[in-house]
matplotlib code that plots the C-alpha trace (Angstrom):
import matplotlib.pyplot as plt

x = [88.3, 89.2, 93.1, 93.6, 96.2, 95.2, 91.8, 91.6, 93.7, 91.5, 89.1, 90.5, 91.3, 87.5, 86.6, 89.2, 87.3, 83.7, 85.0, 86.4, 82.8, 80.2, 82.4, 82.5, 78.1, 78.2, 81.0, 79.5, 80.2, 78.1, 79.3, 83.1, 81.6, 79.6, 82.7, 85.1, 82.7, 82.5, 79.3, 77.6, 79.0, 82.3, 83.8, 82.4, 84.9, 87.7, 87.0, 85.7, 83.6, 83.2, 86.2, 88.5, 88.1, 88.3, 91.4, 92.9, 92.4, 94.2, 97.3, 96.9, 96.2, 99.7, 101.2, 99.1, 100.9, 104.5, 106.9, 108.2, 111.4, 113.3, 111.9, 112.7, 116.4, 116.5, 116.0, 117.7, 121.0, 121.0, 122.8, 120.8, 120.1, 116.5, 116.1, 116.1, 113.5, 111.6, 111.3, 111.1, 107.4, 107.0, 106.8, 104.6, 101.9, 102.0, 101.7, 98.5, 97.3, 97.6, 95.8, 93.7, 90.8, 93.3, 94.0, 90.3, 89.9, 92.5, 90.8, 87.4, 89.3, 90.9, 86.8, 86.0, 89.0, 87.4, 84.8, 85.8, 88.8, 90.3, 90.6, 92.2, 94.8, 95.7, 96.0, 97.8, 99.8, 100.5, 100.9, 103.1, 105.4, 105.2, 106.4, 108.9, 110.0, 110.4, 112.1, 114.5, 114.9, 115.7, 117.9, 119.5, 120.1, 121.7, 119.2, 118.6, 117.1, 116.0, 113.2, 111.2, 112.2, 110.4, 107.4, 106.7, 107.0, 104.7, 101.8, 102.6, 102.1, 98.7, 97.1, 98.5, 97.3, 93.8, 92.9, 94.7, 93.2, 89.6, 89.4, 91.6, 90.6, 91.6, 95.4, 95.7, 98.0, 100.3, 101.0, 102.4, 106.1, 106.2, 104.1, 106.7, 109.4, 108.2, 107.5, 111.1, 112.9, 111.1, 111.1, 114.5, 117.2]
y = [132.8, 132.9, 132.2, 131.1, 128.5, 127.2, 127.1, 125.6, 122.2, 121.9, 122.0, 119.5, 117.6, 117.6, 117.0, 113.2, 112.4, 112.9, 111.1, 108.2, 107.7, 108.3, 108.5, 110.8, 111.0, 112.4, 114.8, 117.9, 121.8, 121.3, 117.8, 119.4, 122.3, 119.9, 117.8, 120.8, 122.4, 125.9, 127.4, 126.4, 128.3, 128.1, 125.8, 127.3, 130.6, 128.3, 126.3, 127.2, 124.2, 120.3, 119.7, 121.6, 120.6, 116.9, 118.4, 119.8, 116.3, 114.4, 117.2, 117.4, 113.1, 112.8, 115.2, 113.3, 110.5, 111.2, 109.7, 112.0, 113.2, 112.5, 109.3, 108.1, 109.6, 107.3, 104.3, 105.2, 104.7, 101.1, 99.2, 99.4, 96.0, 94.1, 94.3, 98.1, 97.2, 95.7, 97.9, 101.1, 99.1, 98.2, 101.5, 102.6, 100.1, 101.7, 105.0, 103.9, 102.1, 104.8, 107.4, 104.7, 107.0, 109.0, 106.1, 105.0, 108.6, 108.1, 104.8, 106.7, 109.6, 106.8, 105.8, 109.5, 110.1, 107.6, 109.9, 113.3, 114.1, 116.6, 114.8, 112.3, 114.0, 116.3, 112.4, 110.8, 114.4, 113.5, 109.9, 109.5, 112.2, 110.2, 107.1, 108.7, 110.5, 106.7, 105.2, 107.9, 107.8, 103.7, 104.5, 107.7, 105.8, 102.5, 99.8, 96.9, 96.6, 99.1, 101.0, 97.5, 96.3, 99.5, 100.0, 96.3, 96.9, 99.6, 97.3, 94.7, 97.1, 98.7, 95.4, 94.6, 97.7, 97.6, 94.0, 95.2, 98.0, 97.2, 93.9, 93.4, 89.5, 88.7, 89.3, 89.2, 91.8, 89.0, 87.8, 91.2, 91.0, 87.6, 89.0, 92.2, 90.1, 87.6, 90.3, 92.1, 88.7, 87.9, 91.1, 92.8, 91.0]
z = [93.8, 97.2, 98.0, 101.7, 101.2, 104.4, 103.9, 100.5, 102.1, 103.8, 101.5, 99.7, 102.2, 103.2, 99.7, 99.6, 102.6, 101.1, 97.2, 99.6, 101.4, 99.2, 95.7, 92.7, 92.7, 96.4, 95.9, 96.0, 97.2, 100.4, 101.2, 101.2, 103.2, 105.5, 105.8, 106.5, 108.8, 107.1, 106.2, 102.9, 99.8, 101.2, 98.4, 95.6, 96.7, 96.5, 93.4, 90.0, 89.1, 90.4, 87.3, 89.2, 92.2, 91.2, 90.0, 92.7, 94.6, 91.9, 92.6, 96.8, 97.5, 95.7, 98.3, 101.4, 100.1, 99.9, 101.9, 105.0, 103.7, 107.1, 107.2, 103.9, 104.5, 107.2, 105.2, 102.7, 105.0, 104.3, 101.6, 98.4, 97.5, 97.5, 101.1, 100.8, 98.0, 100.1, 103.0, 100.2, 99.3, 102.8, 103.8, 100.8, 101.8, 105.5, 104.2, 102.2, 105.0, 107.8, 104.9, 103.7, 102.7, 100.4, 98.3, 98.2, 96.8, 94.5, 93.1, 92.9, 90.6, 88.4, 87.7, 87.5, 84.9, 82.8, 82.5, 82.3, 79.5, 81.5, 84.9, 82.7, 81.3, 84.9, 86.3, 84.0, 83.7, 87.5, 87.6, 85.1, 86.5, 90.1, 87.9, 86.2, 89.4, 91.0, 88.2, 88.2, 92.0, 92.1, 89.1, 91.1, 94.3, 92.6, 93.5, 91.9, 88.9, 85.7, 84.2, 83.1, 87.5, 88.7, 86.3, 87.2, 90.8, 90.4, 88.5, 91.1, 94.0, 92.7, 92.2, 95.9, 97.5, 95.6, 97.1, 100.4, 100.7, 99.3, 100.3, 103.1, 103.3, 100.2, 101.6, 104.9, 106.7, 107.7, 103.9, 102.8, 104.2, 102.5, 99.1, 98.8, 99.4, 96.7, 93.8, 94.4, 94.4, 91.3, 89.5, 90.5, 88.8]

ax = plt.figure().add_subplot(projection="3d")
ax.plot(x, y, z, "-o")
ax.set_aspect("equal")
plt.show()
């Protein structure tokens, strides 16, 4: 296997584009080639099988999706209290909306998972580590709320982002301040 560190994100980040736009069936080695603009063949140097490099999606949309360390230290300056709830889910919704394709991609590897054992287990692996890693950072930083507040959040938040970001008229973008503000206030105690 090929090891360009470089290359292979950008593999990968070829291959979230091509599982957002034509899903799990149109994922192939020469769609992430044709998507990356490298020659055919390129991706199967980087990638043992299709399993792993469903795999290595599950791993790399997680990192396209973290918050901007800077950023979140900025709002992290405020007191913590529901309105720093708020804007904490706020700003998760904007991340998914500016990379909306990597949590379309995301959705389309939940599907696969069901599927495929292993994909299953490296995503649930890594989403419940993410979770645990939340819980234990709204814990950590003294916000409102326990374990029960955040993993509700959480389920709150999914459903929200899936009609948001599938179905955008369903809730309109000028609901969600109101709809985040509603599901802290009555989840956070």
């Amino acid at each position: 296997m090929s090891s360009n560190p470089t290359r292979r994100t950008a593999l990968v980040n070829a291959a979230i584009e091509v599982l957002a736009r034509e899903g799990a069936r149109g994922l192939t080695f020469r769609a992430v080639d044709a998507e990356a603009g490298v020659p055919n063949g390129t991706a199967s140097n980087y990638f043992a099988n299709r399993d792993d490099l469903l795999r290595q999606v599950g791993e790399h949309i997680h990192v396209r999706l973290t918050p901007n360390a800077v950023k979140l230290a900025e709002t992290m300056a405020g007191p913590p209290d529901k309105s720093l709830v708020v804007r904490l889910l706020q700003e998760l919704l904007g991340r998914l909306q500016a990379d909306r394709t990597g949590y379309l991609a995301l959705l389309e590897l939940r599907l696969e998972a069901t599927r495929r054992p292993e994909l299953q287990a490296a995503l649930t692996r890594t989403i419940s580590e993410n979770l645990e890693r939340d819980v234990q950072f709204h814990l950590d930083a003294g916000l409102p709320g326990d374990r029960t507040t955040v993993v509700s959040l959480y389920l709150a938040m999914t459903g929200l982002m899936v009609e948001h970001l599938t179905l955008p008229e369903v809730l309109p973008e000028e609901q969600m301040t109101e709809l985040i503000t509603a599901l802290v206030e009555r989840t956070g105690r």
